[in-house]
N, C-alpha and C positions, 0 to 999 in steps of 0.2 A: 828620512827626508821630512814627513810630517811632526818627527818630533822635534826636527831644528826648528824647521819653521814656528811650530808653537813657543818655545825660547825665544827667540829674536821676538814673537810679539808680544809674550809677557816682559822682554826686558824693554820694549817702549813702555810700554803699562806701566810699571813700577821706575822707572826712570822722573827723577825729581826734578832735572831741570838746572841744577845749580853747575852744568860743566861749564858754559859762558862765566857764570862767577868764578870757577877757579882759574881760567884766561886769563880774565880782566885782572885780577890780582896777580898772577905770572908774570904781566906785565909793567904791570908797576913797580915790582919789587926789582926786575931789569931795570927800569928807570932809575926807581932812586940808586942802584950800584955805582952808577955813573958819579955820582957826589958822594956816597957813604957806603962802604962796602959791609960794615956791624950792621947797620939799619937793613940792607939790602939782606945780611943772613937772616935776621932775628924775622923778617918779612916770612921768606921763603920758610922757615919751620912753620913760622905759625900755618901758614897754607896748605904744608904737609898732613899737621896735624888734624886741623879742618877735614882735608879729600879724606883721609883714611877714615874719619869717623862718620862724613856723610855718606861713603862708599862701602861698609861695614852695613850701616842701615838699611842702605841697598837690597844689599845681599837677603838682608834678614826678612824687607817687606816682600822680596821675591820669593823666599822659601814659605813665610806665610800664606802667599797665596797659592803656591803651586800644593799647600800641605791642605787650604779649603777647596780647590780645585778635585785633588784627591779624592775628600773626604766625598764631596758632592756628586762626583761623575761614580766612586761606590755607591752611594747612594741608591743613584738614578739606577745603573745596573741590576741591584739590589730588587731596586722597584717592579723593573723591567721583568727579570727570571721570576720573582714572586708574581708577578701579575699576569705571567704567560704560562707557568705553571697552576697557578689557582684560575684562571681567567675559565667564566661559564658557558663558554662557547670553544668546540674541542677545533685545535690549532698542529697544522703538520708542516714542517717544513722538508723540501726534496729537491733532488736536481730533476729539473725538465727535461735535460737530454739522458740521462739515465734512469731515469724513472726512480732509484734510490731513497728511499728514507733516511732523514740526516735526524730528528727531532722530531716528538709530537710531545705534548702536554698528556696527563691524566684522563680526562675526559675523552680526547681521540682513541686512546687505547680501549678504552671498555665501547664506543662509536663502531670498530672491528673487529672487536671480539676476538684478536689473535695477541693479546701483549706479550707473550712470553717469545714470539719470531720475530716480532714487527722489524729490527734493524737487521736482520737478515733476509727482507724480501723488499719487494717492490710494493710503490701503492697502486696500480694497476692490478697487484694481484689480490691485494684486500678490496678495491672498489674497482672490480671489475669496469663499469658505468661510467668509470672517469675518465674524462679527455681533457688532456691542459695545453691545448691548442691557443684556448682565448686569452688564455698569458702569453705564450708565446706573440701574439697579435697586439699585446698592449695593451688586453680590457682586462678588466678589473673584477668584474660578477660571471660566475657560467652563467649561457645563454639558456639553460632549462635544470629544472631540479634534478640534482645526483641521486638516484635510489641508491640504499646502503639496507641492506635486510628488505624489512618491513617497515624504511622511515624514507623520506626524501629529505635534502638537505640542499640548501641552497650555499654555491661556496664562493667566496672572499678571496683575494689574493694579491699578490702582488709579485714580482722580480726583482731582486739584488745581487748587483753584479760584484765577484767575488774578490773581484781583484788579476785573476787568469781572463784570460783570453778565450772570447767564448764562453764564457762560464757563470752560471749564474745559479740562484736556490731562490725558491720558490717558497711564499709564507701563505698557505690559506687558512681561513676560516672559516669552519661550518656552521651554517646555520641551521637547524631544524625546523622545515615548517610545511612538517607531514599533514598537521593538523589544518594548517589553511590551505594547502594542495586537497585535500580531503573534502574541505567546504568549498571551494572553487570547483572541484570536479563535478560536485554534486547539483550544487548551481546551473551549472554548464548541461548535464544533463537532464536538469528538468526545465532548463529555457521550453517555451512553447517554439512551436512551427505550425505558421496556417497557410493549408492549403485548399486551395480553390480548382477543383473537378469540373469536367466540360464531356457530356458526350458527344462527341466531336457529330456523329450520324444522326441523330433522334431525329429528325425528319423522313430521313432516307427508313431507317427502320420502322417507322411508323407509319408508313405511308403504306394506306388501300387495307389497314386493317383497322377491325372491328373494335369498340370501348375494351370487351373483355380481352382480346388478345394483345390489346395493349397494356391492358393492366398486370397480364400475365408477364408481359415483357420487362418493364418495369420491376416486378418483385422479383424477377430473376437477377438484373442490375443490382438492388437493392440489396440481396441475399449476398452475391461476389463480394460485394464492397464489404458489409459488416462481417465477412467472415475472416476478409483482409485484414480488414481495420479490428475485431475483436481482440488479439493478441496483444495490442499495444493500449489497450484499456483507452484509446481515442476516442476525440467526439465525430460524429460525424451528420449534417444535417443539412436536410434537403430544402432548397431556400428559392428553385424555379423547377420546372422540369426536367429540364436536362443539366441543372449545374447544382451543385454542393460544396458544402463550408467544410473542412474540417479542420480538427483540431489535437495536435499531437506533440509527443516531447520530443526533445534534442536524441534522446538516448535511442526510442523507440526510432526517430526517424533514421538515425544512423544504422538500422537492419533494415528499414526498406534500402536505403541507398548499395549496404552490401548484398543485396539481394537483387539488385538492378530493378527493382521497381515489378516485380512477375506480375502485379496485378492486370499490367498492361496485357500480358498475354491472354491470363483467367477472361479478361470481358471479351478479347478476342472472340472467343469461345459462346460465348451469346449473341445468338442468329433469330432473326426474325422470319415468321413463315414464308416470304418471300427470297430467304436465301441472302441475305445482309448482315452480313458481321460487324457489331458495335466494335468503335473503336472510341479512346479516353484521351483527354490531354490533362493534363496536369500544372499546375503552377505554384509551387514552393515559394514561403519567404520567410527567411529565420536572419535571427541576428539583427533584429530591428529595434531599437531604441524604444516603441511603446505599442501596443496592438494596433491601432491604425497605420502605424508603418509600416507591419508583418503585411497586412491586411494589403498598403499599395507593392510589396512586394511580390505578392503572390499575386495580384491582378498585373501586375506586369509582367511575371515570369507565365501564366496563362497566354499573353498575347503572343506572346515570343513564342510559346509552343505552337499555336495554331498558323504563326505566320510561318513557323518553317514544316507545315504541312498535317499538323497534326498527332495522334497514335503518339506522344510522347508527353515525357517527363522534364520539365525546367524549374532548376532552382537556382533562386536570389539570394546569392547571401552576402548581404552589401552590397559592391559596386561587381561584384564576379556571379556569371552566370556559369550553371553546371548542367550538361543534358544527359537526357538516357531515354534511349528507345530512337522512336524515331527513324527507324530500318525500314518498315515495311512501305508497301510500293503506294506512292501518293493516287486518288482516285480525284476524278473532276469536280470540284463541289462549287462552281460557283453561278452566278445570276449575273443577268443584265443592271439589274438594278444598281449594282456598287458603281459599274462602269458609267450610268447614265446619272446617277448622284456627284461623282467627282470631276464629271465635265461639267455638273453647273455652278462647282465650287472653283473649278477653274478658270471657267469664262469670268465669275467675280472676282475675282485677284489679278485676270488678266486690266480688267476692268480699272482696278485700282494702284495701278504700274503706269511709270513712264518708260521701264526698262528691263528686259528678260535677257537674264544667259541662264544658257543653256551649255551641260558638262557631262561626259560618260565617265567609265571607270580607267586608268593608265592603260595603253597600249589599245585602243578604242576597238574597236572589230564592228564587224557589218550588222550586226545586233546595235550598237551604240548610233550606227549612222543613221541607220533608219529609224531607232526611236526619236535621232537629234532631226530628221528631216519631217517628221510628222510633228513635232515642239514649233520647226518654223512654220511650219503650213497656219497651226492653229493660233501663233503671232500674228502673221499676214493677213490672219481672216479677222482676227480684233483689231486689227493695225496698232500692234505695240510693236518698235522696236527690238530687233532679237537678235541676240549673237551668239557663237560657239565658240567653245573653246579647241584650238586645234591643238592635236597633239606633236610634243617633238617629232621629227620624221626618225627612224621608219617606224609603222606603223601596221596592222595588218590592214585597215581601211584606207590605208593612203590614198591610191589610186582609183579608189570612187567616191572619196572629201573631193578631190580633181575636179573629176567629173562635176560633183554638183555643183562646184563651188563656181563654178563656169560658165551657170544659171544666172542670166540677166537680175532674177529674183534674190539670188543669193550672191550680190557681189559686195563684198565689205564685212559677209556675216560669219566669218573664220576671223579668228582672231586669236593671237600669241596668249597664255598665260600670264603676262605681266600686265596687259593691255587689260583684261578679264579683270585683274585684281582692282587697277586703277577704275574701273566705270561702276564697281559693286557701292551700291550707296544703301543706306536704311528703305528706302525708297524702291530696292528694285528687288525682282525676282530669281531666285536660281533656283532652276530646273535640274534637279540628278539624275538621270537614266542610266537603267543597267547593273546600278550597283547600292548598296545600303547602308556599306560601312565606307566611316570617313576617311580612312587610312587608303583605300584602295580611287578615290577621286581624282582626278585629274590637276586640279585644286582646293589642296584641300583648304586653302586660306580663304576663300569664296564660303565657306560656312561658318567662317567668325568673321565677316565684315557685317553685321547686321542686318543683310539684308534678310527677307523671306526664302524660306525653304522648300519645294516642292517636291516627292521623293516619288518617282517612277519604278517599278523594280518586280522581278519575279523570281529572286533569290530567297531562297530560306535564310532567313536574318539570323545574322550569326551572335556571338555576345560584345561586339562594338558594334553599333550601328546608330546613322545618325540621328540624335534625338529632338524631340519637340519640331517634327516641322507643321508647319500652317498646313502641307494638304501631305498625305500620304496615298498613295493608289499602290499596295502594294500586294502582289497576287502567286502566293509560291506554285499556283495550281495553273499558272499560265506559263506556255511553253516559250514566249521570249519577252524582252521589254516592246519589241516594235510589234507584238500582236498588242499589249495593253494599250498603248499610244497610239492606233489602226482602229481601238474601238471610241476611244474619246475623240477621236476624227471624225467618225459616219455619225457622232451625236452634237459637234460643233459645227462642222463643213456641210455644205453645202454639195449638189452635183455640180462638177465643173470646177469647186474648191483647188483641190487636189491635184497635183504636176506628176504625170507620167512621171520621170523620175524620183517622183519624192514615195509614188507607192512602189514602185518595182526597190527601191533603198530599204522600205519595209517588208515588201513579201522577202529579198535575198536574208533580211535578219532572222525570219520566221524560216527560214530553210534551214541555216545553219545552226541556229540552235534545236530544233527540231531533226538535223541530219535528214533532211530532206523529207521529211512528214514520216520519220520513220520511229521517231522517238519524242515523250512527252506532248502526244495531241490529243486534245482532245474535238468536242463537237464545235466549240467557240473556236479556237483555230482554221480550221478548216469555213468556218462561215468569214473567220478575218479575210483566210485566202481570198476567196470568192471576192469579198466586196473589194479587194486592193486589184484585183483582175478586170471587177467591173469598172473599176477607176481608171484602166489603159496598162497595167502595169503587163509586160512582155514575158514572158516564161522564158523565153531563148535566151534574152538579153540579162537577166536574170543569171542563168548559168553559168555564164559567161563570164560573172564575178568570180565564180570558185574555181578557174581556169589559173594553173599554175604555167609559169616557163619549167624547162625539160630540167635545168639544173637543182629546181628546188624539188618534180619530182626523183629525183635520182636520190636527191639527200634521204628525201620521206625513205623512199625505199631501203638505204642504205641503214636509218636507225630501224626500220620492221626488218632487217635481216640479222641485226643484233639483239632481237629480242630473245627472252629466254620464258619458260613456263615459272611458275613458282606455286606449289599445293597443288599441283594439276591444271587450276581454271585461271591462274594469273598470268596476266603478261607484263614482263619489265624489261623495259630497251632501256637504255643508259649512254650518251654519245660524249665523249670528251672534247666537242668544239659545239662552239655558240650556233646552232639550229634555227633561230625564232622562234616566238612562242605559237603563231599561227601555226608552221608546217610541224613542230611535236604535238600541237593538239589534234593537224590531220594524222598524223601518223600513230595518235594513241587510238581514233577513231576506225581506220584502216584494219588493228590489231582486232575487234573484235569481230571483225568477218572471220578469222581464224576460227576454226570448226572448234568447242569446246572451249573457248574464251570468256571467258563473266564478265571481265575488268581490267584493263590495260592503264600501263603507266608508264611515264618517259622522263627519265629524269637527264637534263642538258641544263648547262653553265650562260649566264649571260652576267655584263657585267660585272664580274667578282663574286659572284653566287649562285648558289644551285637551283633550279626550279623544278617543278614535278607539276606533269599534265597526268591528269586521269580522265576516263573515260570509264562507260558501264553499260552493263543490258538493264535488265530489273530485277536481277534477281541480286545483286549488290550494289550496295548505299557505299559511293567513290567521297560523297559530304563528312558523311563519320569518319572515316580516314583521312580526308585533309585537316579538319579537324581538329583531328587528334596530333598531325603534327602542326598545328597553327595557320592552316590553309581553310579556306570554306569554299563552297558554289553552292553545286544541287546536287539533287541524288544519281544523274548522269554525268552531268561533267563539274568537276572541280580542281584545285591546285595547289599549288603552296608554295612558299619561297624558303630560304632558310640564306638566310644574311651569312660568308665568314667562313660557309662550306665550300666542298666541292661535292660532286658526286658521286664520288666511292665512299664520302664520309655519308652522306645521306640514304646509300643503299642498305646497311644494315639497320637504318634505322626503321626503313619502310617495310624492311620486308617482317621487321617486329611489332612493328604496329598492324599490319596486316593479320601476322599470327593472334593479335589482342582483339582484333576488330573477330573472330571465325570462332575465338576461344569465347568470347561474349556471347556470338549467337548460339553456340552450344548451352 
C-alpha cells in the first residue's frame, strides 16, 4: 500500500503537463475530418508521434528520479547503521513487553560486559537496576541514574511502534555521568546544616544552686554535647547560656537523623542536685540558599520545637518540617507574665478595629465555645463589634451556641460562614481559637482576606500552621484554649465584666479537655477554675453539658464492647456506621478506665471517610501517632482523617504505625 502510494505521488511529480495539449489537438484534428479526411490523418500521426515521445520521456524522468531516490534513502540508511554502530554513547534497542534484546551497538556490549549472550538474554538480566516503565508512560529520560557496575548512566529513549498490534521496540541511549553523580553527591554531602540548641529547663535546673554547682552543671552539658557532636568533626559554640550554634554537614547530619537524635536521651541523663533532669530542643535548617537562610531556618525549626512542648528535635528543610523525640511527658513551664504581655497587645489591636470575628477549628466542641465566649466578653468590654462564626449543624457544641446565643448580649453575634467572609475587611480582626493550622479552621478563607490574625491555641503546632499572625498567645503547656482566654479576661475584665454564662462556657471547655481535672493540669488551671467559679460560673450546671440522651449512650457503649487489645496496652474499637466525632472521642476516653490501657483508639466513617479519635494516659504520646499518619492534637488527645478510605483499610495501617511508634521508643 505505501509503495502504490509513493507511485501515484512521484507520477504527479514528474507529470509534464502537456495531456490538455494532446486534447486540444485530438480535437482539432476531429474537426478538420469533417472537410479533409488526408489532413485530418496526417494531423492524428503527427500527435501520435509527439504523445509517444513525450510519454517515453516521462517514463525516463520518473526512472531517474526513483534511481536518486534510491541512491539517497541508501545513503541515509548507510548513515543511519554507521552512525548507530560507531555512535559514542552505547545504544540498545528491545521490546518493553518482553524485555528482549533486538540490537545494541559496540559500545553497549563492552557497557555489560556479557557480549558473547547479550541476544539470548534479557536486559533486566544485564542491568538488573533497570525499569522501562517511564517509556511505557511516554517520558523520554529515566527519572534517576541506572547503576551498571561501578558507573551510573543516565538513559534516553524512545517507542516505535512495529506495525503489530501492541507492539512496539524501545531505542535507548546511555549516557555516562558517574563522574557528575560522584561531584553532586559530594556536594550534597558536605552542604552545611545549622543548628541552633536550647536547654529547654536551665532555670528550673539552676535554681537554689551555688556558682560552683552550676558551673559543675554546665561542663557536664558541655561534655554530652562535644562528645555528641565530636564524631562528625562539627562546630559547636556557645553564644548565651542556655543556647548554641552549631554547625555540621549533610552527611554527618544524616547519622544523627538515623540515629534518632539519642542525644536527646544522653542530656536526659543530667540532673541537677535538686533532682531535675535537663531536657534539649533542637532546631535544624539545611537546604537554604545562603547561611542566613540555614540560620532563619533553624530559628524557626527551634520555635516549632518548644511550641510543641519541647525535649525534641525539628528540622527545616525548605517549606517541610521533620520531628524526632518529643515523647516524653510535658511538665508546666509557664509564667504570668506572657498571659499579662498579650492582653495588652490585645486590648491595642482591639483598640485599632472596627470589626472582630471570631473562629474555632471544624466541628467546634465546648473547648471552642468557651474560648469564643470569653473573645466576646473581651469585645463587649472594648465595645468593638464581634462576631462568630457558627458552624454547619450538627455539631458537638450545638446545644450550648443555643443557649448562648439566647443572650440579650449575644443576639446577631452567630453568623453563617459566608456572612463571616463577606464582613472580613483589611481593617478587621480574626480571632482563631483552639486550633493552629489552617486546614483544620472553620474558614479558612478568613485568613487570606487581609484581614489581622490573632492566634489563640494550646496545640503542639504541627508542620502547617498559620503563619505571620500580629498576636500569637500560643501555650502547648496549657490544658485547653478557654483556660488561655480565662487568663487574658481576669487582666482585661473587670468584676462584674463577665456573664455567668460566658464562664460556666469556659470552666465546661477547661473540663473536657482536662477529662474532668484529670488530665494535663496544672497549678494555672486550677487557679483558672477558681477565678471562673468566683465569676458565678455553676459546677452542676456545668455537668450538665456532658449529659448525653440514653441512645447516644448505648452507641458509646456499643463501640467500647467492640474494642479489642493490641501489644497488650492498646485499645482499638472500629464501628462501620457514622458514630460523631463527639461520642467516639467519649468513647476512646471511656477505654482507658479499662484496667491496663495506655491508649485507645476508634476508628468510625463520616462523610465518605474514615476518622481516628485517640486518647492516652502519660505514659504514651497519641500526637506522634496521628502524626505519623497525617493527624495531629497533643500528647493525650488527637486524630486523624484519611480522605477515600474506609476502616478496614485504615486498620492495618495503625495498628503498623503503632508497631513504628514502640519499635522507635525501643
Amino acid at each position: 500500500m505505501r509503495q502504490q502510494t509513493f507511485q501515484k505521488a512521484l507520477s504527479r511529480l514528474t507529470d509534464t503537463g502537456f495531456r490538455l495539449f494532446f486534447v486540444t489537438g485530438l480535437v482539432f484534428a476531429v474537426l478538420t475530418g469533417l472537410y479533409n479526411i488526408w489532413l485530418c490523418m496526417a494531423e492524428l500521426v503527427v500527435l501520435l508521434v509527439l504523445y509517444l515521445y513525450f510519454q517515453s520521456g516521462a517514463i525516463r524522468r520518473k526512472q531517474e528520479a526513483m534511481d536518486y531516490l534510491d541512491h539517497l534513502a541508501s545513503g541515509v540508511d548507510n548513515a543511519s547503521r554507521r552512525t548507530m554502530l560507531s555512535s559514542p554513547m552505547p545504544i540498545a534497542i528491545f521490546r518493553p513487553d518482553t524485555d528482549d534484546i533486538i540490537w545494541s551497538n559496540e559500545r553497549f556490549l563492552h557497557l555489560t560486559g556479557d557480549p558473547d549472550h547479550l541476544f539470548e538474554t534479557k536486559l533486566s538480566a544485564l542491568v538488573p537496576a533497570f525499569q522501562c516503565q517511564w517509556l511505557l508512560d511516554g517520558e523520554h529520560l529515566s527519572p534517576e541514574p541506572v547503576p551498571v557496575g561501578e558507573k551510573l548512566y543516565l538513559v534516553y529513549g524512545n517507542l516505535v511502534c512495529t506495525g503489530e498490534q501492541d507492539s512496539f521496540l524501545a531505542t535507548t541511549y546511555w549516557v555516562d555521568v558517574t563522574q557528575y553523580a560522584t561531584v553532586a553527591a559530594k556536594f550534597d554531602a558536605t552542604r552545611s546544616v545549622v543548628g541552633i540548641l536550647q536547654v529547654d529547663n536551665y532555670e528550673d535546673l539552676s535554681r537554689g544552686l551555688e556558682e560552683g554547682e552550676r558551673a559543675v552543671m554546665r561542663s557536664e552539658l558541655n561534655n554530652r554535647l562535644s562528645a555528641w557532636l565530636d564524631p562528625s568533626q562539627g562546630l559547636l559554640c556557645r553564644y548565651d547560656r542556655d543556647h548554641y550554634l552549631l554547625l555540621v554537614e549533610a552527611a554527618q547530619f544524616q547519622v544523627f537523623c538515623r540515629k534518632k537524635f539519642s542525644l536527646l536521651d544522653e542530656i536526659r541523663q543530667v540532673q541537677s542536685p535538686n533532682g531535675v533532669a535537663a531536657t534539649l530542643s533542637i532546631g535544624f535548617g539545611r537546604n537554604g540558599e545562603t547561611p542566613r537562610q540555614l540560620h532563619e531556618y533553624a530559628s524557626l525549626a527551634l520555635d516549632m520545637a518548644l511550641s510543641r512542648g519541647g525535649d525534641q528535635v525539628v528540622v527545616k528543610d525548605g517549606n517541610d518540617f521533620s520531628f524526632f523525640g518529643g515523647r516524653s511527658k510535658e511538665t508546666e513551664r509557664r509564667t504570668k507574665v506572657k498571659s499579662r504581655v498579650v492582653a495588652s497587645a490585645l486590648s491595642e489591636l482591639l483598640a485599632s478595629t472596627h470589626q472582630v470575628i471570631v473562629m474555632g477549628h471544624k466541628y467546634p466542641d465546648l473547648d471552642v465555645l468557651g474560648a469564643v465566649a470569653g473573645v466576646c466578653a473581651i469585645a463587649r468590654k472594648k465595645d468593638v463589634p464581634i462576631k462568630a462564626v457558627r458552624a454547619p449543624s450538627p455539631y458537638p457544641s450545638e446545644e450550648q451556641t443555643r443557649q448562648l446565643a439566647s443572650l440579650p448580649e449575644y443576639q446577631g453575634i452567630f453568623i453563617p460562614p459566608d456572612e463571616a467572609i463577606r464582613l472580613a475587611k483589611p481593617t478587621s480582626i480574626v480571632v482563631v481559637v483552639d486550633t493552629n493550622r489552617p486546614e483544620q479552621t472553620q474558614v479558612p478563607e478568613l485568613l487570606t482576606s487581609g484581614a489581622r490574625i490573632v492566634v489563640i491555641d494550646h496545640h503542639r503546632r504541627a508542620a502547617s500552621y498559620i503563619e505571620k499572625p500580629a498576636l500569637s498567645f500560643h501555650d502547648p503547656y496549657a490544658s485547653s484554649a478557654s483556660e488561655l482566654v480565662a487568663e487574658l479576661v481576669q487582666y482585661i475584665l473587670d468584676n462584674g465584666d463577665l456573664k455567668r454564662q460566658e464562664a460556666e462556657a469556659m470552666l465546661a471547655g477547661i473540663v473536657l479537655d482536662t477529662k474532668n481535672f484529670t488530665m494535663r493540669t496544672g497549678s494555672r488551671t486550677f487557679e483558672t477554675a477558681a477565678f471562673l467559679r468566683k465569676a458565678g460560673a455553676d459546677t452542676a450546671l456545668v455537668h450538665k453539658f456532658f449529659q448525653h440522651d440514653l441512645r447516644d449512650t448505648v452507641t458509646k457503649m456499643q463501640i467500647i464492647q467492640g474494642a479489642q487489645t493490641y501489644r497488650g496496652s492498646m485499645a482499638i474499637a472500629l464501628t462501620d456506621r457514622p458514630v460523631g466525632r463527639a461520642i467516639a472521642g467519649q468513647a476512646a476516653d471511656e477505654m482507658l478506665n479499662i484496667a491496663g490501657i495506655e491508649a485507645s483508639f476508634v476508628l468510625f466513617p463520616e462523610a465518605g471517610q474514615a476518622y481516628l479519635s485517640a486518647r492516652s494516659g502519660s505514659n504514651v504520646n497519641v500526637q506522634v501517632i496521628s502524626e505519623m499518619l497525617g493527624g495531629g492534637g497533643n500528647a493525650t488527645t488527637a486524630g486523624a482523617q484519611f480522605p477515600g478510605k474506609t476502616t478496614e483499610d485504615v486498620l492495618p495501617l495503625l495498628k503498623e504505625t503503632i508497631d513504628n511508634y514502640f519499635d522507635d521508643e525501643a
